[in-house]
C-alpha positions in Angstrom: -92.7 -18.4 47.6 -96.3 -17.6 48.6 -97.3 -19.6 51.7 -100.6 -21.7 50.5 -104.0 -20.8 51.4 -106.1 -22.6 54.2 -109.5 -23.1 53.0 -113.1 -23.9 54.3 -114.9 -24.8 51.3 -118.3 -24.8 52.5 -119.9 -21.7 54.2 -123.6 -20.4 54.3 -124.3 -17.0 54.0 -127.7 -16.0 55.5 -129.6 -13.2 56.0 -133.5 -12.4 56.1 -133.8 -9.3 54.1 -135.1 -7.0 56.2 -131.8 -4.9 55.6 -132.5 -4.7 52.0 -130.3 -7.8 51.7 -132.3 -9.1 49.5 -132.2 -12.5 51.0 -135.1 -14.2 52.5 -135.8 -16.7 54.9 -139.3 -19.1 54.8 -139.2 -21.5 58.4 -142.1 -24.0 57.7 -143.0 -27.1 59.8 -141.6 -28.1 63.2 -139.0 -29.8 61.7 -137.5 -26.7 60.0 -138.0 -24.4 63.2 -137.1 -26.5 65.8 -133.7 -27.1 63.6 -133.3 -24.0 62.8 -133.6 -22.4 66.1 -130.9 -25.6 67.2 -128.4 -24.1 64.8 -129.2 -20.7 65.6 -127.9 -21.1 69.3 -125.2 -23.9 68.3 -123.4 -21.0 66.4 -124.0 -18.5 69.4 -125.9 -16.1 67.3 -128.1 -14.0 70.1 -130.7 -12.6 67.7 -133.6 -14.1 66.5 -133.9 -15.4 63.1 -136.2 -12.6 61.9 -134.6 -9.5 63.7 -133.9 -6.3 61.9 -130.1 -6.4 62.4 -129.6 -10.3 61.9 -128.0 -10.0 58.3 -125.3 -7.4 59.2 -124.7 -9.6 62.8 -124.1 -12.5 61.1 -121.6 -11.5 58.6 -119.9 -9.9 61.4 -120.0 -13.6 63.8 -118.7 -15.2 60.8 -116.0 -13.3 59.7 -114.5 -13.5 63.4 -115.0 -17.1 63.6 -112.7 -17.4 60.3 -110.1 -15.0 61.6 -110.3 -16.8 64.7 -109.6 -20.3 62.9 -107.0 -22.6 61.6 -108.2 -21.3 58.2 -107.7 -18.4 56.4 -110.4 -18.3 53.9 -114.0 -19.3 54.0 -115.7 -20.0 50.7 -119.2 -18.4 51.3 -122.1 -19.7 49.2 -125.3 -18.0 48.1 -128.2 -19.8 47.4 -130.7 -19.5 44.3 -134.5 -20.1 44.3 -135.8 -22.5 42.8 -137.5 -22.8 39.4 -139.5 -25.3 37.0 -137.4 -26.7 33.7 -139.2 -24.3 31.6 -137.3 -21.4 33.6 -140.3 -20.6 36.2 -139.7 -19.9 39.6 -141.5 -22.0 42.2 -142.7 -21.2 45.2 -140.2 -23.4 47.1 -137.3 -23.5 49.6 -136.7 -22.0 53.1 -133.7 -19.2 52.3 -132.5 -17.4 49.4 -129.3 -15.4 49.1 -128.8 -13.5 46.0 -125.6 -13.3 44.3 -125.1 -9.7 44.3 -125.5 -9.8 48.1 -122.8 -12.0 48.3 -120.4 -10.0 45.5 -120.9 -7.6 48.6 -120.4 -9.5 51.5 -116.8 -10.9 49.8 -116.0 -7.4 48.8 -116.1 -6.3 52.1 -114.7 -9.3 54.2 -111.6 -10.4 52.2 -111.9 -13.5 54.5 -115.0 -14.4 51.9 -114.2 -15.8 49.0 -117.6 -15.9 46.7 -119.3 -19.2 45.1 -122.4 -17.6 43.1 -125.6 -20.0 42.8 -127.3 -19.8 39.8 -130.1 -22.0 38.8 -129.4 -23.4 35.3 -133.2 -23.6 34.0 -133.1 -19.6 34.5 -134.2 -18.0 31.4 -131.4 -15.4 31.9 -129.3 -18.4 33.0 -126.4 -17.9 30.8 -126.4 -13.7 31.2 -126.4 -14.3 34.9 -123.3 -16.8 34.7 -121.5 -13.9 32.5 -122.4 -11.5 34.9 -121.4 -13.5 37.8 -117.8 -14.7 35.9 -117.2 -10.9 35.5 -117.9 -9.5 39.0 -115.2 -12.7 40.2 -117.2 -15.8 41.0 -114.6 -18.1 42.3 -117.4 -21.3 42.2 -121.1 -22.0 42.0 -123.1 -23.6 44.0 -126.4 -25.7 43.6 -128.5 -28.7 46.0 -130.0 -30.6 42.4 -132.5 -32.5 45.4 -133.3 -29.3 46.7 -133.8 -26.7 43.8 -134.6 -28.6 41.2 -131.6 -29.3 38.8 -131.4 -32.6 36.7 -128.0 -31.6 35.7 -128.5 -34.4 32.9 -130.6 -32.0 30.5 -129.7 -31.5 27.4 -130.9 -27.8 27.6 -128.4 -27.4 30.5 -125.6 -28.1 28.8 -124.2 -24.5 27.2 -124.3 -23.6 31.1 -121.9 -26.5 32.0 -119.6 -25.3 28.7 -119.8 -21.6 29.8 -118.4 -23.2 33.4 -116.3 -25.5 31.8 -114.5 -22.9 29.8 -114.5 -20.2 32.5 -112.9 -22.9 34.6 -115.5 -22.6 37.5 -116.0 -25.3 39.8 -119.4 -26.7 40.5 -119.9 -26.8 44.0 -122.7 -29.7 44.1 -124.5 -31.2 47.1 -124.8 -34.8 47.2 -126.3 -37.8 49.6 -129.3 -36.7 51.6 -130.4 -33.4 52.8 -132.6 -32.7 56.6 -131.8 -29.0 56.7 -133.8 -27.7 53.7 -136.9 -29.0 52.2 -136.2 -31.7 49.3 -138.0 -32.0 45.7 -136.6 -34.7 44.2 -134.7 -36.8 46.0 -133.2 -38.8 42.8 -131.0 -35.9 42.5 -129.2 -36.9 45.9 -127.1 -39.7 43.6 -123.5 -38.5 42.8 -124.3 -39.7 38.9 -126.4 -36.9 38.2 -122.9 -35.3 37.4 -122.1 -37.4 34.9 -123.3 -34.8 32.3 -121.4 -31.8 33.6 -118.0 -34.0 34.6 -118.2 -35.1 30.5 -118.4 -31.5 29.5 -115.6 -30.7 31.5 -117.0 -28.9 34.4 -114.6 -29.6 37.4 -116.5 -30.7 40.2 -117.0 -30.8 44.1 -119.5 -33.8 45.4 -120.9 -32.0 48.5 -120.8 -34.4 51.6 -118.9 -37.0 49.6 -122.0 -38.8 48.8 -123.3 -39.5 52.2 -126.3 -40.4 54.0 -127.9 -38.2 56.1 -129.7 -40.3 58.4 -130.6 -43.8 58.6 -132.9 -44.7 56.1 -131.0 -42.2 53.7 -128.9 -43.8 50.6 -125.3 -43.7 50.7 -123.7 -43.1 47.9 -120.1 -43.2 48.7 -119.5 -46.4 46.5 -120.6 -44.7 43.2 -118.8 -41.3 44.4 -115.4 -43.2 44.5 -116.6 -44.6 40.9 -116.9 -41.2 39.5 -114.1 -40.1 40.8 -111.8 -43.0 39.0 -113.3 -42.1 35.7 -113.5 -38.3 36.0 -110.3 -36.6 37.3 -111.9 -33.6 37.9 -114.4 -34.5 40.6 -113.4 -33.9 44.1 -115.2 -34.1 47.2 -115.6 -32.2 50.6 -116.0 -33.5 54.4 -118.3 -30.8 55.0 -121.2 -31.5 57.6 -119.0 -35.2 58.3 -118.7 -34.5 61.8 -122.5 -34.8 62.8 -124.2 -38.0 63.8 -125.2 -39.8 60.8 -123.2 -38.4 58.3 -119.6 -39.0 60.3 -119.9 -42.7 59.0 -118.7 -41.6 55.4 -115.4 -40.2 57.1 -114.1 -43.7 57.8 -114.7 -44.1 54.1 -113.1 -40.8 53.2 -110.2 -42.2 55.6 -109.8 -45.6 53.8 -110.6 -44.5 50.5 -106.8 -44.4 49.3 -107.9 -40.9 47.5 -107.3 -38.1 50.2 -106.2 -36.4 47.4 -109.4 -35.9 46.2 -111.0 -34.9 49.3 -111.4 -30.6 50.5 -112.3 -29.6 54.4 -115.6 -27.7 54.2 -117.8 -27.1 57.8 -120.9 -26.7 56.1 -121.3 -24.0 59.0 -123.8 -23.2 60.6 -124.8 -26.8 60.6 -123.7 -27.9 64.2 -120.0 -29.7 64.8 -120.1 -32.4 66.8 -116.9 -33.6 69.4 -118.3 -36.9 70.0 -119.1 -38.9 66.9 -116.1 -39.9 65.5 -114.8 -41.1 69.1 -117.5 -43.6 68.8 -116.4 -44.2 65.3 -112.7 -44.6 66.5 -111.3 -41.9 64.5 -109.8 -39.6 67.3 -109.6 -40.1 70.8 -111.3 -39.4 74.1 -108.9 -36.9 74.9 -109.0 -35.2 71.4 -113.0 -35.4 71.8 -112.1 -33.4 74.7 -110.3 -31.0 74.0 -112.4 -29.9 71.0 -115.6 -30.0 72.2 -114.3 -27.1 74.7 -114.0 -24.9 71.1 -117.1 -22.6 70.5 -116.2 -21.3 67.2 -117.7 -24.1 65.0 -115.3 -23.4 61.9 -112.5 -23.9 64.4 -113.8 -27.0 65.9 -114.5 -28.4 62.7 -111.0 -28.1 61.1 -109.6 -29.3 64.6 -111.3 -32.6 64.9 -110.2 -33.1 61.0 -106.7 -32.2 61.8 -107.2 -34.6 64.8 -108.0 -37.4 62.3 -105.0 -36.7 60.4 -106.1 -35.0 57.3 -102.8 -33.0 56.4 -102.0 -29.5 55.3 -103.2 -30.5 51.7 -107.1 -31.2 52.9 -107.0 -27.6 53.8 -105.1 -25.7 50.9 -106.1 -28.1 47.5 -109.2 -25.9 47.1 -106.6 -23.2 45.5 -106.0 -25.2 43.0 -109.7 -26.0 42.4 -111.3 -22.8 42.5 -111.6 -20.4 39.6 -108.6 -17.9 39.2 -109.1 -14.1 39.3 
């Protein structure tokens, strides 16, 4: 009997291209920079952002931070640019990560498991997703708010079949967003999956729904709605143990559906120790002890272990993910 797979379910590739990556990376405001450069050194990365050898150094931090973790796997996500509904691309977002930079990535780090992103307003939309299925896309991932998806379109809706039928899971953020710039922020609301959930498409609710600072929505109520009526939606904890956010994993907690629920990191957002002491969810000692871990993937799936999510928080994304 095969021992079951432990699973982060929500990992960032990055790179800036300047490998012939093909990624890019587009800092804009203070906001952005001043965050950006806060994550950069929270994940111990000692180049800067725009450095020749950054894309080829951070593939190599990450994998060592999964093989030196409680999990096994990390699903790594790329990240599409974003286009108009008439299949345009705008001039919009601060990183791209194509897919066939992550096919290589995976290929070479078996701790990678690969979630493709593919806009579905593409005009080569549908060839893309074939292409993707057959080079082994495990999931795909999309921020709606971010890169402009209405996943309600009618025109979208051979893309959810195609996923539907191919059994790929739609990897979808939800609740507010500070990290990347945001289009529409309508698309933040957990119902804009209605259309994809009613085609079939199993689905993953980013964030489970939550708010991302204080005068940010949260949508955990109409995520647990959802969730009755749709058997295939799930949700992560990813970015949870931050300031603002760690409020929805009381909810998570008392939601009588852990069943539903997958550990994700979001790294490299930063983990906080301290938050869900203050919430009451761990204790000062446990607050302690991991805030004494630098690898961010490990601290993450320590403080959720430390809240007493069990073995099945870590391995159910197995039985979500596309099999190759």
């Amino acid at each position: 009997m095969n021992t079951p797979i432990r699973y982060d379910c929500h990992v960032h590739l990055v790179g800036n291209g300047q490998d012939g990556s093909g990624c890019w990376l587009r800092i804009e405001g203070l906001w952005l920079r001043v965050l950006s450069e806060v994550m950069r050194k929270a994940v111990g990365m000692p180049l800067p952002l725009m450095h020749k050898d950054f894309d080829v150094k951070y593939v190599e931090a990450l994998r060592e931070l999964v093989r030196g973790s409680y999990v096994d796997k990390a699903l790594l996500l790329a990240q599409d640019e974003v286009y108009d509904e008439e299949g345009n691309k705008m001039n919009f977002g601060s990183f791209h990560v194509p897919n066939d930079y992550l096919f290589k990535v995976c290929r070479e780090n078996p701790e990678f498991v690969p979630a493709v992103s593919i806009h579905p307003g593409r005009k080569d939309a549908l060839a893309e997703l074939d292409r993707c299925l057959a080079s082994g896309a495990r999931a795909l991932k999309l921020l709606p708010n971010c890169q402009n998806v209405n996943c309600s379109l009618p025109r979208y809706d051979e893309f959810w079949r195609r996923m539907a039928s191919a059994g790929l899971p739609f990897l979808c953020h939800t609740g507010g967003e500070m990290t990347v710039p945001v289009l529409h922020r309508s698309y933040q609301d957990p119902r804009v999956l209605r259309r994809p959930l009613e085609l079939g498409v199993k689905v993953i609710a980013a964030h489970s729904a939550g708010n991302s600072h204080f005068f940010d929505q949260n949508y955990f109520g109409e995520l647990i709605k959802l969730m009755d009526e749709f058997p295939g939606l799930y949700a992560d904890t990813s970015a949870l143990n931050s300031p603002i956010r760690s409020g929805v994993l009381k909810q998570v907690k008392q939601s009588g559906r852990l069943g539903r629920f997958l550990h994700g990191s979001d790294y490299p957002v930063p983990v906080g120790a301290n938050w869900v002491w203050l919430r009451g969810l761990i204790t000062r000692a446990q607050a302690s002890e991991a805030g004494k871990i630098p690898n961010l993937i490990e601290r993450d799936a320590f403080l959720k272990r430390a809240m007493g999510f069990d073995d099945g928080h870590f391995t159910r994304l197995g039985e979500v993910l596309r099999p190759v």
